[in-house]
C-alpha positions as MATLAB code, in Angstrom:
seq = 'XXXXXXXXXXXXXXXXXXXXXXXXXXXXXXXXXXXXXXXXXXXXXXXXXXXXXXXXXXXXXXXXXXXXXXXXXXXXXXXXXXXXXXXXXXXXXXXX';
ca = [
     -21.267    4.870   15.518;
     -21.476    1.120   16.896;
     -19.545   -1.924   16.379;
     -21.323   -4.707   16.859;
     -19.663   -8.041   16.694;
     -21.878   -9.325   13.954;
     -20.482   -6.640   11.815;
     -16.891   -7.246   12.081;
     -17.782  -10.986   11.456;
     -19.346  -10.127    8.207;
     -16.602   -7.922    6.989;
     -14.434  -10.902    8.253;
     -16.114  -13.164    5.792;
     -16.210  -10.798    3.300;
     -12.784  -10.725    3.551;
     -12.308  -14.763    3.943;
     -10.848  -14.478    7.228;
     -11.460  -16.950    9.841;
     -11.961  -15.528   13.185;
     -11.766  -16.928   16.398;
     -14.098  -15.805   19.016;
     -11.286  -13.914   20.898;
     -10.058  -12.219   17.477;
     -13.720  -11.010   17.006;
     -14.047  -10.247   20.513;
     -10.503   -8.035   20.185;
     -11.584   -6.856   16.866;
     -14.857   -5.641   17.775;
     -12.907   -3.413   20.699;
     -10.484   -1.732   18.335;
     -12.515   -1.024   15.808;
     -14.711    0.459   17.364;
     -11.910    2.494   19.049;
     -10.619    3.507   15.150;
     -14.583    4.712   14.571;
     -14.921    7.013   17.922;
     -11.880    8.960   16.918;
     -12.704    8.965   13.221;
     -16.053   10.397   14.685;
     -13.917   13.141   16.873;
     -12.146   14.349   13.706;
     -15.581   15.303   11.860;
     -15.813   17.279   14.967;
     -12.716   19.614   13.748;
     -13.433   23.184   12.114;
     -12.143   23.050    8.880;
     -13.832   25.933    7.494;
     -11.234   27.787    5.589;
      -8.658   25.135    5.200;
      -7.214   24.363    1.603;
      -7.655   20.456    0.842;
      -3.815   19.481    0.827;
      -2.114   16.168   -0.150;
       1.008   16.730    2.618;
       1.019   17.927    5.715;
       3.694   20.494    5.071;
       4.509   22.354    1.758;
       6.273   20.087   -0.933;
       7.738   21.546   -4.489;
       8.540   19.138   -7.421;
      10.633   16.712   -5.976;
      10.453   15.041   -9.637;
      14.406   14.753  -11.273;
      13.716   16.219  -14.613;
      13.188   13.385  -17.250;
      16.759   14.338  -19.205;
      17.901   11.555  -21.861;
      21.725   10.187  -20.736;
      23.740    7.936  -21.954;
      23.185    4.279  -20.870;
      25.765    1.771  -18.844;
      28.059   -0.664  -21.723;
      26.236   -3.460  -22.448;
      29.164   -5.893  -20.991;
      28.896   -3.898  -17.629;
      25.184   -4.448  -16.937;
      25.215   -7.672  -18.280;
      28.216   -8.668  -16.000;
      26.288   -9.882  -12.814;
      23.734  -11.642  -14.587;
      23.649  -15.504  -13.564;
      22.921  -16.641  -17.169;
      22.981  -14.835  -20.283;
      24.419  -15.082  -23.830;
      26.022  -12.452  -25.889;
      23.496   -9.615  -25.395;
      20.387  -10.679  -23.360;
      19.862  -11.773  -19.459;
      18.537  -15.562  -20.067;
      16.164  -16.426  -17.685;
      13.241  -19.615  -17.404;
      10.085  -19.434  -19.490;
       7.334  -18.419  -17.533;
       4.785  -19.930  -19.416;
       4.727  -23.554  -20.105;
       3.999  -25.398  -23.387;
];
């Protein structure tokens, strides 16, 4: 597959991003570099291969969901910058 630099330039704009010619010029090169060894790795025999999501074998790495106990309120409330007896306090982020 071909690059062209009329094609980066459009996905450039569909992108809004302003390209120089020497960006496009660049572009065009490495791209096109990406798409001749995307193109070698359809080449690869895969017949017989199990589709895997990691390259090596993974177990449940997952903590399991247990309930425990919870910090004092005073305690996680201590750092906060502004707060009142219970709550952090922090600016409205929506105006009036």
């Amino acid at each position: 597959m071909t690059l062209s630099e009329a094609d980066v330039r459009k996905v450039a704009a569909l992108a809004r991003i302003n390209l120089s010619d020497e960006d496009a010029l660049r572009l065009t090169t490495q791209l096109g570099d990406v798409l001749r060894y995307i193109e070698q790795l359809a080449e690869v025999d895969i017949e017989g291969v199990d589709p895997m999501a990691h390259a090596i074998e993974q177990v449940n790495v997952l903590a399991d969901d247990t309930v425990e106990p919870s910090q004092p309120r005073d305690v996680m409330l201590g750092n906060a910058p502004r707060r009142d007896e219970e709550c952090y306090r922090v600016p409205p982020v929506l105006g009036d």
